[in-house]
Each structure stands twice: as C-alpha cells, then as structure tokens.
C-alpha positions as MATLAB code, in Angstrom:
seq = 'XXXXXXXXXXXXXXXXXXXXXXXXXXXXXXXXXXXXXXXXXXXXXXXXXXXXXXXXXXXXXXXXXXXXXX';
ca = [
     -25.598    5.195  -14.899;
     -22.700    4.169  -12.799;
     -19.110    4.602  -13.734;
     -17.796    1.608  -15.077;
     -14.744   -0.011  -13.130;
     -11.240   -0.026  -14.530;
      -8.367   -2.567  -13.208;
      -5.033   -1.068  -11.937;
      -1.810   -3.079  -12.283;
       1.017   -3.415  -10.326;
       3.960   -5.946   -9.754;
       5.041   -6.796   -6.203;
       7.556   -9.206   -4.485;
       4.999  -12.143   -4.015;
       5.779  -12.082   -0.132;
       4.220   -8.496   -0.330;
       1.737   -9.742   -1.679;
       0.938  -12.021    0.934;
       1.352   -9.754    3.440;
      -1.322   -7.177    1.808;
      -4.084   -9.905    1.596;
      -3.305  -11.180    5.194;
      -3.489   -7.633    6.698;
      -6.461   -6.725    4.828;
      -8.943   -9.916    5.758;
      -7.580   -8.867    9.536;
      -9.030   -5.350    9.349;
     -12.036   -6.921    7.430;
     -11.798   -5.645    4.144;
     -10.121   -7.552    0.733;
      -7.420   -6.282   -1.124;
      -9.531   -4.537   -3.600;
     -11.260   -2.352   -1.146;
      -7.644   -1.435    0.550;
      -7.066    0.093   -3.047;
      -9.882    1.930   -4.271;
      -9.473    3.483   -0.754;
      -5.968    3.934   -0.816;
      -6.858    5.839   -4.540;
      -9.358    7.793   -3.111;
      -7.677    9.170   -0.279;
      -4.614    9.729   -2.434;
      -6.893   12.011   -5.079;
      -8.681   13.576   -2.300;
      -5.265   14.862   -0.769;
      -3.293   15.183   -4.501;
      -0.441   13.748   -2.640;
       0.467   10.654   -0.290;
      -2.310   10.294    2.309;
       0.404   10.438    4.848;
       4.041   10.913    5.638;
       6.656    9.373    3.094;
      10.115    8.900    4.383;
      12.037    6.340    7.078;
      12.028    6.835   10.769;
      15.585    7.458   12.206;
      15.064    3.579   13.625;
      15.126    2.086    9.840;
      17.883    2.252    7.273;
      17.044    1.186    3.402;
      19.292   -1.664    1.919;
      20.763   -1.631   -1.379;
      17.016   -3.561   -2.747;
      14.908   -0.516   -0.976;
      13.728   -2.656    1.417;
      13.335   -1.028    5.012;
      15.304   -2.756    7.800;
      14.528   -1.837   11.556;
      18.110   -1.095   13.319;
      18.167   -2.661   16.838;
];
C-alpha cells in the first residue's frame, strides 16, 4: 500500500511566491513537484543539495534579501 502524502508548510514573501510558480510551469513541472524533489534530493544528500552561501558579486541587506552589486 502506498505511503500516504503529508503537506509541508511554509510562509514566503508573496512575490516569492510568484516567482516559484512562474519558474516552475517554465521548466514544466508545478510547484509541488519542485518540492517533493527539492526534499528528496535534500534527504538523499543529508545536507543542501548544493552550495549555500553568496557569490562575492551579491551583498545581503538588512531583510536577507540578496542584492547583485554592479
């Protein structure tokens, strides 16, 4: 019998938001899908599927929101 699914919460600036479910119907998936696979790489790895930290072209402002320096 299959696993049954759980929901996962999080809040996010609505502009995120918009951004997410634009980006994902590009690559052809939905939100939902970005997620789960998101999760699963994320358990596979027991860490960030990829590097965490800001590229010596961004600087964080005081709302941790990542600004590209000209």
């Amino acid at each position: 019998m299959q696993e049954k699914m759980t929901p996962v919460v999080a809040k996010i600036l609505p502009s995120e938001k918009d951004r997410f479910f634009e980006a994902t119907e590009q690559i052809g998936t939905t939100p939902s899908n970005a997620i789960r696979m998101f999760i699963s790489a994320f358990n596979k790895a027991g860490t960030f599927p990829f590097e965490i930290g800001v590229s010596s072209r961004q600087v964080v402002d005081k709302n941790c929101q990542a600004k590209r320096l000209p």
